[in-house]
N, C-alpha and C positions, 0 to 999 in steps of 0.2 A: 315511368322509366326510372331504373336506379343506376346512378349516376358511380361510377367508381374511382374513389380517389387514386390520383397518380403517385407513383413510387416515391419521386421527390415531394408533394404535400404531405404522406406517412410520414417521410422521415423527417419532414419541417415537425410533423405534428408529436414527433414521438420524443425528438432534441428539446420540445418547448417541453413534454414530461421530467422526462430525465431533468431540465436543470431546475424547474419548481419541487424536486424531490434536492436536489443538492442544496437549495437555497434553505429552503424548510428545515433537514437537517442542522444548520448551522444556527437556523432560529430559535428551534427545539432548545439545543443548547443551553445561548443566552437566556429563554424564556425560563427552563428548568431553574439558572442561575437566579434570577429574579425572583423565581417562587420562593426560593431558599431564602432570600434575603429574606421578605416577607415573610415567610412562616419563622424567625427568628427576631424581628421586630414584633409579633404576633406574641410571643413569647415574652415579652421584656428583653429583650434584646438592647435598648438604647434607654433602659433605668440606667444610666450610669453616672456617678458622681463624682469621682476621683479618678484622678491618673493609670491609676491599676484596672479602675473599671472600662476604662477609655480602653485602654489596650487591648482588656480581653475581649471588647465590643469587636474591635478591628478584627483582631484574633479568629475571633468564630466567624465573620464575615469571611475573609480570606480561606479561610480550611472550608467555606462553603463553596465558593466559588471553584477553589483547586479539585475541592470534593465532583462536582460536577464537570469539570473540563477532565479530571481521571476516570471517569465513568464514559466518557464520549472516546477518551483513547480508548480505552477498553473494549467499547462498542466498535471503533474505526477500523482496530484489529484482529476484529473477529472474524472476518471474512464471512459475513451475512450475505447470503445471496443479494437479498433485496439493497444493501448500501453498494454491495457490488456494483449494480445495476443501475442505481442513481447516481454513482458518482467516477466508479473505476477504481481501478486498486490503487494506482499510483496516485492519483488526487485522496483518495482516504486515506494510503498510509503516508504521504504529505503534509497532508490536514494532519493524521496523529503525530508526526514528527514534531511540526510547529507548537500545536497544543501539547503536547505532551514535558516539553520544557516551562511552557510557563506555567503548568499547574505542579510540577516539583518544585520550579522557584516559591512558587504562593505556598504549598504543601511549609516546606522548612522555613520559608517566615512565621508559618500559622503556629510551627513548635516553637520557634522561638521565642515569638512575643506570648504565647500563652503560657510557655513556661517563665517568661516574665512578670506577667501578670499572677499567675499562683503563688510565685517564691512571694511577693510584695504581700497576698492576703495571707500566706502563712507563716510571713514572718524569716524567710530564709534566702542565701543566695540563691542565686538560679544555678548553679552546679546541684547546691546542696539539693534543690527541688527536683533537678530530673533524674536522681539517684533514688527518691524518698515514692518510686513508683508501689513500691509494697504496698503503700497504707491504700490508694485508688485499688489496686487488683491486678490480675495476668493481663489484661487487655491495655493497658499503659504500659505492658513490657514490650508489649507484641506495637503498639506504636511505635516505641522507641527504635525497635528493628524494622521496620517501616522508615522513619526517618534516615536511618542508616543504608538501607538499600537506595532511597530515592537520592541520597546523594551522591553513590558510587554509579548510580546510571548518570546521573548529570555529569559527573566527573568526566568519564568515560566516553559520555555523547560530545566533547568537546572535540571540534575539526582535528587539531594537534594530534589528538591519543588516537583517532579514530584512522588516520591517515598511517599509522602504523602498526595499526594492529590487523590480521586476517579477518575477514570479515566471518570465517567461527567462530575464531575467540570472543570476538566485541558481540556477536549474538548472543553468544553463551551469557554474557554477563548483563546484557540487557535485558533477559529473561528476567532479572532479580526484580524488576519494575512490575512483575503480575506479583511474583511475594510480599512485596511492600501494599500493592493494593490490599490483599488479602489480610495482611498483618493490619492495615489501616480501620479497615473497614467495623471490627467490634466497637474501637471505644467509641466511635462516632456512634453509637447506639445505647452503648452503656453509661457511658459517661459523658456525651456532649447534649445539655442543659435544653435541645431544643426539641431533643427528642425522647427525653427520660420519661415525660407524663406519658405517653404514647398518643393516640387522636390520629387525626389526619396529616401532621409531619410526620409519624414516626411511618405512619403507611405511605406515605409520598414518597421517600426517600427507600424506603422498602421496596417500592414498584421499580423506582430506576435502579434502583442494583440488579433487584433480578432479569431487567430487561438486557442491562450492561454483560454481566459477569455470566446467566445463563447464556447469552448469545455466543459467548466466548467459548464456554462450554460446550456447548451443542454445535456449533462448527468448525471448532477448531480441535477438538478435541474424538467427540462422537463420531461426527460425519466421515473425518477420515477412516474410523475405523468401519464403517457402516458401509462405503464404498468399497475398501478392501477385501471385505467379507464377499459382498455384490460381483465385483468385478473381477478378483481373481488375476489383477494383473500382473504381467512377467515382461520380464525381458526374449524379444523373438530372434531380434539378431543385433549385431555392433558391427559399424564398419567405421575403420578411418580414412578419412579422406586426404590426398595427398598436400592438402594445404595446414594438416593440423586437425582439420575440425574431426569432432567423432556424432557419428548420428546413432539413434538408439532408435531400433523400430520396436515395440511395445504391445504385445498382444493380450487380450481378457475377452472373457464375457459380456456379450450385451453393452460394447463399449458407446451404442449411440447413447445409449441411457444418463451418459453423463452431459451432452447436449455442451459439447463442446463449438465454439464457431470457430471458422479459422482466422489467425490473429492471436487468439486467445494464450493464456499460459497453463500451466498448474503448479506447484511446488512438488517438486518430488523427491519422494525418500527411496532410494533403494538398497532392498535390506540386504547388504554386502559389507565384507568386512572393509571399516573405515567411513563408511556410507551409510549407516542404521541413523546413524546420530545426526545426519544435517538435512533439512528439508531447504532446496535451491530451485530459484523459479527459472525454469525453460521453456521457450515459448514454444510451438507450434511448431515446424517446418515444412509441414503436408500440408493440407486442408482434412480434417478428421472425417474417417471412413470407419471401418469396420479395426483399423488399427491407426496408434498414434504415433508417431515419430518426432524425435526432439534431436537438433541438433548441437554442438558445445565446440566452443572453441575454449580450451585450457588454457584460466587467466586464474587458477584456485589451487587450492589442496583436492576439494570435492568434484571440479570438474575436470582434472586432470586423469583423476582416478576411473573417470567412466570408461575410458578406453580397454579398461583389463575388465568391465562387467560380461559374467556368462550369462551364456541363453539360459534360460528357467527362471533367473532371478526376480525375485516376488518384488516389486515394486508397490510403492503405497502415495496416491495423490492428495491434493488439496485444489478444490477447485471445480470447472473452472474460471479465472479471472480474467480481468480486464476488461478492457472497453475498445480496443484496436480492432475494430470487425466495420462490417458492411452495414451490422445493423446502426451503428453510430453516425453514420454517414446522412447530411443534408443538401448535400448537392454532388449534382449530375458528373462533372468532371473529378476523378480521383487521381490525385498524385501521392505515389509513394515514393519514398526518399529514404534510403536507408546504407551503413555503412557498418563494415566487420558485419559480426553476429548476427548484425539487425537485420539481417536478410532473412532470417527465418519468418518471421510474419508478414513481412512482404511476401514471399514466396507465396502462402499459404492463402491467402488474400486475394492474391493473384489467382492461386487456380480455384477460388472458389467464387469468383466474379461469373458474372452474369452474363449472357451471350450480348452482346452489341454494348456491356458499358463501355465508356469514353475511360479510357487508366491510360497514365504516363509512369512507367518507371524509371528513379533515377538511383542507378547502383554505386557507390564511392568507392575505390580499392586501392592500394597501392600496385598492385598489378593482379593479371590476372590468376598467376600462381597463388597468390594469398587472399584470393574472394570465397567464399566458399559456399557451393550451391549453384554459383553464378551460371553454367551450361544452364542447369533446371531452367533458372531463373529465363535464359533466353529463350527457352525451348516453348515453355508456356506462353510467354508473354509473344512469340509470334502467334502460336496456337489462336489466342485470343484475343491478336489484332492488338496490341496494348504496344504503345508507342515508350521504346528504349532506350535510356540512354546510360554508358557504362565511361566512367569517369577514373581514367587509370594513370597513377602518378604520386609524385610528391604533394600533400596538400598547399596549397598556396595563402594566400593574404585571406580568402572567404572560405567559404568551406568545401569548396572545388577544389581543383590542382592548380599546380602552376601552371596551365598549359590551357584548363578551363575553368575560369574562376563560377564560383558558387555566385549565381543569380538567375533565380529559378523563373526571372520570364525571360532566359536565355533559351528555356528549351520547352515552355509552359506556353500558347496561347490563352487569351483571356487570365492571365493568371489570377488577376483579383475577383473572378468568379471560382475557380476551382478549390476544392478541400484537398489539404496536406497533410498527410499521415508519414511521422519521421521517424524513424528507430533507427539507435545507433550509439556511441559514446557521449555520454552529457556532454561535455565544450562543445562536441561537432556539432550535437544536434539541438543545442543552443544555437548559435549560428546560423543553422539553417531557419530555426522558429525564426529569428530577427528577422531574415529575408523574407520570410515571407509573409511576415504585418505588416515591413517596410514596403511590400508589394501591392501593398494593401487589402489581403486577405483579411477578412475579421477573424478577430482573436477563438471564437470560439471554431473557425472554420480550420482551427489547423489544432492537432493532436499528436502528442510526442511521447514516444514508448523507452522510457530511461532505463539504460544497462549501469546502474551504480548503485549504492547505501551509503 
């Protein structure tokens, strides 16, 4: 007799997958890191005898390590199906956010001190040495412009500048971070001592770019246009809803093929005028059928302008992403928690639940004129039995109202057995995570779908 695993041991068995691929990738990493050192000690790496040599030991060390943790953002922000999958968007491009600062911090100490250590063997200041790129060749130019873009993205990535600029603009300009890779990446081959013989460094380092910078290529690049050609997708109709929001319902060819769940996002470009130029991640609002619907509430230049999109309009995706779905889920009880916007993948979630699961939903608004979706939202969750609750008012002390404060074994039985899936504004939906590890849900049992950059 063959025995068939229950829905909850799959999903125990499929969460212990997904996190030995998250863990792995961060090992990879460090491990790549390591080889490098090694293959550069391999090298005479650590013949040093003098103060100059000291430095440029450190030197190459540092651009090694930065060298590998700029090939892992590269790789974070490629939107790989398979990192997709092991880890989610928001956790990779998290992960790229954090590493990607300190391997420009390491990037421009590695020019500094090696432009320290050169001027000292050639005899010159360090102005004088990182002007004197001619006599090296074009690929010490193309460094130099590397150094220069990696520090106007750091500039730029600082809270301060970030919090006033549109998040166009500061996109626009953080793009300059794959030029600088680009620009980086010859003299490390031409000219860095560890890989000029060639051998098995110059192929190691060879393999991880290509894995890095192709994957970048081939999905961020190709694929979108591989599904556009595929799919054919337009705009089908626009409506605005009287709370603000505007939904876009979205028709094409063959639209299962993209193997969307509900929860999920994509980034979308729609080629309209003012719109060709930004690709904006919108989640889900249906559950994906034969057409997709995304819904926006106007906090932007790009999603304000959805509202004037005509029927026909060619639309172009990325995706799709995320990890907010059913299949992520390790236990029986689901709570959803969501507030503003973040009600579109709740919704979608909702209707694409399973006959007899156990869902609570808990909806945040300031009233019910400004929820947007929320009939939907009640309309289903009677449909499928899903226990509701709609929280309407000024927010209060937690992440409730004044009237009901935020503590989610307020309206949760068992709550330190159930899984919490949050979407909504970072603070709020900060606050709610608190509550509910202070509830004693384990950390991995609650997942939170962030509306910010």
């Amino acid at each position: 007799m063959t025995l068939t695993p229950s829905p909850r041991v799959d999903r125990a068995r499929a969460a212990a997958r997904r996190s030995w691929w998250a863990d792995g990738l961060e090992a990879a990493m460090w491990l790549a890191c390591a080889c490098g050192i090694a293959l550069m000690i391999a090298s005479g790496g650590l013949q040093s005898v003098s103060a100059a040599d000291w430095t440029s030991t450190l030197a190459r060390a540092l651009g090694i390590v930065a060298a590998v943790l700029m090939m892992t953002q590269v790789l974070l922000a490629s939107r790989a199906p398979w990192v997709e999958r092991a880890i989610g968007h928001d956790r990779a491009i998290a992960t790229h956010t954090r590493i990607g600062k300190v391997a420009i911090i390491l990037m421009l100490v590695h020019a500094v001190l090696i432009t320290v250590a050169n001027a000292a063997f050639d005899g010159r200041d360090p102005i004088g040495q990182f002007l004197a790129w001619p006599q090296y060749g074009w690929f010490m130019l193309l460094a130099q412009v590397a150094v220069v873009t990696f520090a106007i993205v750091l500039l730029t990535s600082l809270t301060a500048v970030r919090l006033r600029w549109r998040y166009e603009r500061w996109h626009a300009v953080h793009l300059l971070v794959y030029v600088g890779v680009a620009a980086a990446v010859p003299h490390q081959f031409l000219e860095g001592s560890t890989f000029r013989s060639g051998g098995f460094a110059w192929w190691f380092w060879a393999v991880l770019w290509t894995v890095s910078i192709g994957s970048f290529v081939m999905f961020r690049l190709a694929r979108p246009a591989v599904l556009a050609a595929r799919h054919q997708l337009r705009v089908a109709s626009v409506e605005i809803a009287p709370d603000g929001s505007t939904s876009v319902l979205i028709e094409g060819r063959d639209i299962a093929r993209l193997r969307a769940s509900a929860g999920q996002f994509f980034l979308w470009r729609f080629l309209a005028p003012g719109l060709r130029g930004q690709a904006h991640p919108y989640s889900l609002s249906a559950a994906p059928g034969d057409r997709l619907r995304i819904t926006v509430k106007p906090s932007g230049d790009g999603s304000a302008r959805l509202r004037a999109l005509a029927p026909g309009t060619r639309v172009v995706v990325e995706g799709p992403l995320g990890v907010f779905t059913h299949a992520t889920r390790t236990r029986e009880h689901l709570v959803l928690v969501c507030a503003g916007i973040g009600i579109t993948p709740v919704l979608a979630m909702l209707e694409a639940a399973d006959a007899g699961d156990r869902i609570t939903v808990i909806v945040r608004a300031r009233s019910r004129q400004e929820a947007p979706l929320l009939e939907e939202v009640e309309a289903v969750a009677a449909a499928r039995g899903a226990d509701l609750h709609v929280l309407l008012g000024s927010r209060g002390a937690g992440w409730g109202t004044t009237a009901q404060g935020g503590v989610l074994a307020d309206f949760v039985d068992d709550v330190a057995q159930a899984e919490v899936y949050i979407c909504g504004p970072r603070p709020w939906a900060l606050a709610v995570e608190a509550d509910a590890l202070a509830a004693g849900i384990a950390r991995t049992a609650v997942r939170r779908e962030e509306f910010g950059w």
